[in-house]
C-alpha positions in Angstrom: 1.7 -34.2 0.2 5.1 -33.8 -1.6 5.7 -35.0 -5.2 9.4 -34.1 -6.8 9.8 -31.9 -3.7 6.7 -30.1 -4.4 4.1 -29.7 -1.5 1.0 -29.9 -2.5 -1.9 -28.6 -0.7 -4.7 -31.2 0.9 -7.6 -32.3 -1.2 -10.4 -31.5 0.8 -9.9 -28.1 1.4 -12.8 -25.4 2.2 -14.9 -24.5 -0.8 -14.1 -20.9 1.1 -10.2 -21.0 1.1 -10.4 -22.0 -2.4 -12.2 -18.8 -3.1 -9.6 -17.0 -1.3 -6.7 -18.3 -2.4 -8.7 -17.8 -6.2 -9.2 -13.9 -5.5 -5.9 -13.0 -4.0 -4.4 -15.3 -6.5 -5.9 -13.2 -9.5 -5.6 -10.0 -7.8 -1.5 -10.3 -7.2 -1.4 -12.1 -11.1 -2.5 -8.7 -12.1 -0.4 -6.5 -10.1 2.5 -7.9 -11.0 1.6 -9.3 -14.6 -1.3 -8.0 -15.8 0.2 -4.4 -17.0 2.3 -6.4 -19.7 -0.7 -7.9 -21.0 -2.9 -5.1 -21.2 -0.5 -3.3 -23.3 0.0 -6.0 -25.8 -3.7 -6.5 -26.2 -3.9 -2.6 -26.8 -0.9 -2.6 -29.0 -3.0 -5.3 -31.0 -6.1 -3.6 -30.8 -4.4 -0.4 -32.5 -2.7 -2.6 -35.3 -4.9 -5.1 -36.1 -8.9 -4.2 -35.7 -11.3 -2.1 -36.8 -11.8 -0.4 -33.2 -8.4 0.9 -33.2 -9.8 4.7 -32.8 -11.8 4.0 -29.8 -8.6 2.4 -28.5 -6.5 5.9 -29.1 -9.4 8.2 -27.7 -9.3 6.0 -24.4 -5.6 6.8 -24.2 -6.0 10.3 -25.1 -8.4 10.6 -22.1 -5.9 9.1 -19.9 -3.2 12.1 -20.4 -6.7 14.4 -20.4 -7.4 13.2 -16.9 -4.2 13.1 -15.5 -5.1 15.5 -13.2 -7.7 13.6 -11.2 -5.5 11.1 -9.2 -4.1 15.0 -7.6 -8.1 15.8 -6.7 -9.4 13.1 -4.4 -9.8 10.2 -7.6 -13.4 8.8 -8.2 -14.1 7.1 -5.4 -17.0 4.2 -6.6 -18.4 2.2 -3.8 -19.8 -0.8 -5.3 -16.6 -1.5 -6.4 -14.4 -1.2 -3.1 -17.4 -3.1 -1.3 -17.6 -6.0 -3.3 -17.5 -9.6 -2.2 -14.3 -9.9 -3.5 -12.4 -8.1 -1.1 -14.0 -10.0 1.7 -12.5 -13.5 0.2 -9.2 -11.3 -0.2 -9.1 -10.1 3.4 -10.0 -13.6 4.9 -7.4 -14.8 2.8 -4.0 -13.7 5.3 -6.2 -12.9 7.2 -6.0 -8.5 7.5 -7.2 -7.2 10.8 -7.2 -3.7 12.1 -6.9 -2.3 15.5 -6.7 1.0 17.5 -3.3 1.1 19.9 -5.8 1.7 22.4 -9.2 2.8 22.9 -8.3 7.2 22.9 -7.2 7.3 19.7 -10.1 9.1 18.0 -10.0 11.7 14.9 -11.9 14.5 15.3 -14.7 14.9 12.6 -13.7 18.3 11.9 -10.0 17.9 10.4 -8.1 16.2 8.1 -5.5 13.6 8.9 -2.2 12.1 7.3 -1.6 8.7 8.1 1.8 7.3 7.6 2.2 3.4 7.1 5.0 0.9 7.0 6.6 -1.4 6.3 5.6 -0.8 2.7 6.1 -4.5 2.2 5.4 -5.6 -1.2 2.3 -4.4 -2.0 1.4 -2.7 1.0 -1.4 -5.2 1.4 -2.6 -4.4 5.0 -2.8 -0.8 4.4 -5.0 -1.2 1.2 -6.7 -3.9 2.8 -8.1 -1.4 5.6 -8.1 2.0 3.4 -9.1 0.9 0.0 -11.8 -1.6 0.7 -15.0 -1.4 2.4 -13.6 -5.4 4.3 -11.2 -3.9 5.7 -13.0 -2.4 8.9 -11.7 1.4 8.5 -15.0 2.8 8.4 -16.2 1.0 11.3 -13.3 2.5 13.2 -13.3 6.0 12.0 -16.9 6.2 10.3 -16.6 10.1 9.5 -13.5 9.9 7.4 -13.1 9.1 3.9 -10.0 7.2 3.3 -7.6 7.8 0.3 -4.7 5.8 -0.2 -1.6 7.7 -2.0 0.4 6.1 -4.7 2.9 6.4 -7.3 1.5 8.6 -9.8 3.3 6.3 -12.4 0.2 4.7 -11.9 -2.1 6.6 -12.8 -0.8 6.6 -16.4 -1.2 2.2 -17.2 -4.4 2.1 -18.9 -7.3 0.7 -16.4 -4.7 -0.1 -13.8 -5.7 3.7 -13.1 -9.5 3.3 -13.8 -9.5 0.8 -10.4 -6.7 2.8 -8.7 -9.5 6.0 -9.2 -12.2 4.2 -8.2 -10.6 2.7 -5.2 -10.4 6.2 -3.9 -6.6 6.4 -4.5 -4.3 9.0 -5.5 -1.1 10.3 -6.7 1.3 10.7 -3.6 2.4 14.4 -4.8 2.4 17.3 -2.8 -0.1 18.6 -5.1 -2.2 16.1 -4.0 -1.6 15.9 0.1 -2.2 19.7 -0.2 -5.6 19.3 -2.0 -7.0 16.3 0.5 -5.7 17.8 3.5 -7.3 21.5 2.7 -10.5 20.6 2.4 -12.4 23.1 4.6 -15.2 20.9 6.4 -12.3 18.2 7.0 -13.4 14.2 7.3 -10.5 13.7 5.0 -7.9 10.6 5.8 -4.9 10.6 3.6 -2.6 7.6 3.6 1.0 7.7 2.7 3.3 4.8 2.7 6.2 7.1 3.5 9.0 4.7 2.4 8.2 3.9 -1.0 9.2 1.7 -3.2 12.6 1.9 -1.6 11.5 -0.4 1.0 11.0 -3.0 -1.3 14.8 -4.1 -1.3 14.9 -4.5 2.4 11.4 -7.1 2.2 12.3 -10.3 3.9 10.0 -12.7 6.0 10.8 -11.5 9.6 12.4 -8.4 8.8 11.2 -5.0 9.4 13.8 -2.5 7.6 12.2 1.0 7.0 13.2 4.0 4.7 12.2 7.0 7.4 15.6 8.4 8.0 15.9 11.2 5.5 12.4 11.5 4.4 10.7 14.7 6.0 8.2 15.6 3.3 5.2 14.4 4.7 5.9 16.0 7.9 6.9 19.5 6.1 3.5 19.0 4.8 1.9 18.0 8.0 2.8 21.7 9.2 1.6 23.2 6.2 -1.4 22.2 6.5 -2.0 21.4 10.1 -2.8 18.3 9.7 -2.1 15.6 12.3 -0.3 12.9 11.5 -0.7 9.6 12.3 1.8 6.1 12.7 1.0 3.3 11.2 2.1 -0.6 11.7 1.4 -3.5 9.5 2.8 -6.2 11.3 3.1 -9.2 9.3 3.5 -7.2 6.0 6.7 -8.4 4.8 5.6 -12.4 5.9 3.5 -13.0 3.1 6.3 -12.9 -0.1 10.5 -13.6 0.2 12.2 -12.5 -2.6 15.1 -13.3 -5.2 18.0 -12.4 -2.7 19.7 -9.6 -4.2 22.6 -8.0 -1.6 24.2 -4.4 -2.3 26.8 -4.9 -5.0 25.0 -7.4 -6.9 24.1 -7.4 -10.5 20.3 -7.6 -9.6 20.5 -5.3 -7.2 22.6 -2.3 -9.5 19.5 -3.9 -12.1 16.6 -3.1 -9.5 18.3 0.5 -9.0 18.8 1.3 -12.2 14.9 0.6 -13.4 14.2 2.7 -9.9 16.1 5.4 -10.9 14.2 5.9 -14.0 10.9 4.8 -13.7 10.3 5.2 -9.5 9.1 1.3 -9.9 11.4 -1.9 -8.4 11.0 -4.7 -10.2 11.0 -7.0 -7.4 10.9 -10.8 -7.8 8.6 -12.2 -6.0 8.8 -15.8 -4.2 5.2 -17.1 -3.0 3.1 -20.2 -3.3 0.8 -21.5 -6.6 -2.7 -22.0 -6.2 -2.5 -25.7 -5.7 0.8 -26.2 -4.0 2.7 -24.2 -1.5 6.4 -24.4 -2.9 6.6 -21.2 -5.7 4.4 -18.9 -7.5 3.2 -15.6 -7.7 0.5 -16.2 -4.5 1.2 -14.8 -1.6 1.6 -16.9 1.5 -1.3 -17.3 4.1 0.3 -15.0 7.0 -2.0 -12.9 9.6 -1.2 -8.9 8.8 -2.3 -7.1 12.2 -2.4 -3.3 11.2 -2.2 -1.0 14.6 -3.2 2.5 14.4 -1.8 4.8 17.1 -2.5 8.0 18.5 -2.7 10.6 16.7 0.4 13.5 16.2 -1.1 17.2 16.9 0.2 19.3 14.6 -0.4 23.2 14.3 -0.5 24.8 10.7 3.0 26.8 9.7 2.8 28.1 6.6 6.2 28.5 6.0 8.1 25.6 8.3 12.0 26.3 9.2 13.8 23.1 9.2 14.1 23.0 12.8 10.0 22.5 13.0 10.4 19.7 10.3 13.1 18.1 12.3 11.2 18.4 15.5 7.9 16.9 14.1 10.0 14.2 12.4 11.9 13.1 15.2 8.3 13.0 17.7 7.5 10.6 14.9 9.7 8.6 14.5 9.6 8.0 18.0 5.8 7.5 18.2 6.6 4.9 15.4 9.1 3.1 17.1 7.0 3.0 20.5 3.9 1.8 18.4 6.3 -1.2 17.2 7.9 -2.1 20.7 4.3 -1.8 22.2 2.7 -4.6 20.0 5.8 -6.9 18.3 5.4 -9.3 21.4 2.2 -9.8 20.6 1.8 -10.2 17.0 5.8 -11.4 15.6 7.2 -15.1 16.1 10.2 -13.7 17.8 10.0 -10.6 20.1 13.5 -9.9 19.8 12.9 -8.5 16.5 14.3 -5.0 16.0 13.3 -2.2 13.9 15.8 -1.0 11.5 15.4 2.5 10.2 17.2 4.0 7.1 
């Protein structure tokens, strides 16, 4: 139903789809939003009440703690099994699958899985990794998953609190190292290797990725002899468009500007509103099908020449490629679609 060109959804919709549309409505108000207000209501706590000191301590204990998001978070399970995330997951809805039925991990060693498109929340990935809905420990039930994020982050005042207790942490080498050194192993670390950078190439049906030049991960692969492992969230970059900003224009020298300074993009997002489909900060009801493939063996050089770093890069992004060729005719309107890599 349109009114002045704006669709509205049906009236008799699911009690259920309400509730989704509710949770990831809230959830992506927050991301995006919600930092602005906390600050202000801080800033106002500090100025104007009486509890002004407990306000202070809370933020002293953030720069205290800063070393946590480097040391495996907080991880608290009531809070990434909640109901909640099963209304958010139903929502697109996020699925997870294996490429194929031999890619196992063994119990005994720590892995480093490597995601994209980074899309613009990554909302696949932390569907699977940093919620008990999103089926990861039914497919790999002896690893503990641990997303890896800015470590901006972990620095915005309870953003970092649920970051922590979603198991998260700061994607530093400090912090790689730490996971992927754990003696017994069982440890899963996921990187979303292109970054925030990726961000400027998120369109509906496009799949641009920042890989090119970026060999950290796999430096720190061999350090540690950990394997690696692709990643592909297919569907990731359906679910928002954004305020078209080409190279050369004022929003886009803007978006790089902020980047350069603060690692963040300040992306604009384009979605749907709760009640109608035509803007807001909701995003849109698209299937996200992330594939996990086979695992990269990697054997631990303490000291990699950039020859090894090149070679293990290059298998990867080769693995990556194959991983997207293998499924895109099943899971993307059009088959045709390439992948671009930066």
């Amino acid at each position: 139903m349109k009114i002045f060109g704006i669709e509205f959804a049906p009236l008799h919709v699911p009690l259920s789809r309400r509730l989704q549309t509710l949770t990831v409505g809230l959830f992506y108000t927050y991301m995006t939003l919600g930092q602005f207000l906390i600050w202000f209501i801080l800033l106002f706590l500090i100025l104007f009440t009486s509890i002004r000191f407990l306000v202070i301590a809370y933020l002293i204990w953030i720069w205290v703690d800063k070393k946590s998001c480097e040391r495996g978070g907080r991880r608290v399970e009531w809070v990434r099994g909640g109901r909640f995330w099963k209304f958010f997951k139903d929502f697109f809805p996020v699925n997870v699958e294996k490429d194929s039925e031999d890619v196992e991990l063994d119990p005994k060693r720590n892995y480093l899985f490597c995601s994209f498109p980074h899309g613009m929340l990554a909302t696949g990935t932390f569907t699977v990794f940093g919620t008990r809905s999103g089926g990861f420990h039914k497919l790999f039930p002896k690893h503990t998953p641990h997303i890896l994020t800015l470590r901006q982050n972990f620095y915005l005042p309870l953003t970092r609190d649920f970051l922590l207790s979603m198991g998260m942490s700061a994607a530093s080498a400090k912090s790689i190292n730490f996971l992927m050194s754990r003696p017994s192993g069982g440890n899963a670390a996921l990187l979303i290797v292109g970054g925030a950078a990726e961000l400027f190439y998120c369109k509906p049906g496009q799949y641009h990725l920042v890989l090119k030049n970026r060999k950290g991960f796999a430096r720190l692969a061999l350090k540690n002899g950990s394997p690696l492992v692709p990643i592909f969230s297919f569907g990731e970059t359906d679910i928002y468009d954004q305020v078209s900003n080409p190279e050369g224009s004022l929003l886009r020298m803007f978006q790089e500007w902020v980047k350069g300074i603060t690692g963040i993009v300040p992306i604009i997002p384009l979605g749907r509103g709760y009640l109608q489909y035509s803007f807001g900060l909701v995003p849109y009801r698209k299937p996200i099908n992330v594939i996990v493939g086979k695992p990269i063996d990697v054997e631990r050089v303490e000291d990699a020449t950039q020859e090894q770093i090149d070679a293990l890069h290059a298998t990867f992004i080769k693995q990556l490629t194959e991983l997207f060729d293998k499924h895109k005719h099943k899971y993307l309107e059009d088959p045709e679609t390439t992948l671009v890599i930066h």
